[in-house]
N, C-alpha and C positions, 0 to 999 in steps of 0.2 A: 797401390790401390787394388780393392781385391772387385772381383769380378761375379757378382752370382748369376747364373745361369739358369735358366727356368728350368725346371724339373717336367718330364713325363709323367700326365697323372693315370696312364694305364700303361701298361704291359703287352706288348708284339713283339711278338716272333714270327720269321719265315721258314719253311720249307722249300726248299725245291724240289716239286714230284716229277717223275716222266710226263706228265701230259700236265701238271698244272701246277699253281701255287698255292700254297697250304700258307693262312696266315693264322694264330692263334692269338685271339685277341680279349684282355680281363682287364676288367676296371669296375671300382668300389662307387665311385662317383658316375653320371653321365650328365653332359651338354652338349648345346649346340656346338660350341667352341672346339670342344673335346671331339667328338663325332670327327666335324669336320676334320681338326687335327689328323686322327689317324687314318681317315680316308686318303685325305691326302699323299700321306706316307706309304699308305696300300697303293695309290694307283702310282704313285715314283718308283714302286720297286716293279710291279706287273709292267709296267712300260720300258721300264730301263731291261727288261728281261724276254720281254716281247710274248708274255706270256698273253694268251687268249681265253684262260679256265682261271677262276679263281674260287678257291673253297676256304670259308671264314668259319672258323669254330670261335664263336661268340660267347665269351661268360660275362656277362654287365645285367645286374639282378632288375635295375630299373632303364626306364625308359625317356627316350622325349616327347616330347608334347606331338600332338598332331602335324601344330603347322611346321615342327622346327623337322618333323619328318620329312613333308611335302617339300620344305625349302632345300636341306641336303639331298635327297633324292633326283631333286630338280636340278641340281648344281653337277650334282655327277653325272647324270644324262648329257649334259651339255659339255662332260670334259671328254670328250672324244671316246667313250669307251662301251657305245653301244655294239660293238661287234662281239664282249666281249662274256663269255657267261659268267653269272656270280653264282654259286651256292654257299647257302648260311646256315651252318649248323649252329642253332639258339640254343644254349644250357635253361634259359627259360623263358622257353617257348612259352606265347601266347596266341590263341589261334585268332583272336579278333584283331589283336595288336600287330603281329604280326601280317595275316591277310590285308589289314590295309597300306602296312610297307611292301607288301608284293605287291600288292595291286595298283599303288600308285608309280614303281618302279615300269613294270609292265605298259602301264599307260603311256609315260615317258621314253619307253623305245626300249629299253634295259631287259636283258635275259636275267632274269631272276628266279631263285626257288629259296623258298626259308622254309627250315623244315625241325625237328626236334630227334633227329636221327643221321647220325652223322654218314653209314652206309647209304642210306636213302639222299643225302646230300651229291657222295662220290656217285652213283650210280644214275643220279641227274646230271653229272655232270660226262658222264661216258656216255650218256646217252647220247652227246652233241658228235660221237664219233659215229654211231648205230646211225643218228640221221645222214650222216652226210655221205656214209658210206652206201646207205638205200634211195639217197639223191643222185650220185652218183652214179648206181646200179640203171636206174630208171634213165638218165640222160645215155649210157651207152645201149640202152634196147633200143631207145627212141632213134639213136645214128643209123644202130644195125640194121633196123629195121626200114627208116626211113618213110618219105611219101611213096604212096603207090604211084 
């Protein structure tokens, strides 16, 4: 008996960077289905690696629909990975299109930046070192310094 086995209808690959995970993700096709799909397999590997930066260079020419955005974007808000920054490098960037998956990501708790420049992507996502290290700065004045 032979066995066929579903086929992947995009293409991911990983990196693993010093501070983050580099996923590179193409597909000719896009759905709901699909989306989902590879989110999935994006957050199994960011978790199983305890990674907390994730940077997605994106090349998929089309889009999904509004709500199937709002539904996936809502789904991965609610899989545990709001501590975790996402930046999306879009090979076709659209700025309405895209402004409204940032924005509804953002609404839903999620550190997100979708951008059309993949430096501007890394360089948001360093930037979560810049903050935490001027967080940090500020909480040790605040000791040193203390109540009068």
């Amino acid at each position: 008996m032979n066995v066929v086995l579903p086929t992947r209808t995009y293409q991911l690959s990983f990196e693993h960077r010093p501070h983050y995970l580099y996923a590179h993700l193409s597909c000719e096709e896009i759905s709901f289905e699909i989306a989902k799909e590879y989110w999935v397999e994006i957050l199994k590997m960011l978790h199983r690696r305890k990674y907390t930066r994730l940077l997605v260079e994106k090349d998929i020419p089309n889009s999904l629909r509004a709500h199937e955005v709002f539904t996936l974007i809502t789904e991965l808000a609610h899989s545990g990975c709001t501590r975790v920054r996402f930046a999306i490098f879009d090979h076709h960037y659209d700025v309405q299109r895209n402004g409204f998956e940032q924005l509804v990501a953002t609404n839903r708790g999620l550190q997100v930046k979708i951008t059309d420049n993949f430096a501007d992507a890394e360089k948001w996502l360093d930037y979560a070192d810049a903050d935490l290290v001027h967080r940090e700065e500020i909480k040790t004045m605040s000791v040193k310094t203390g109540p009068s």
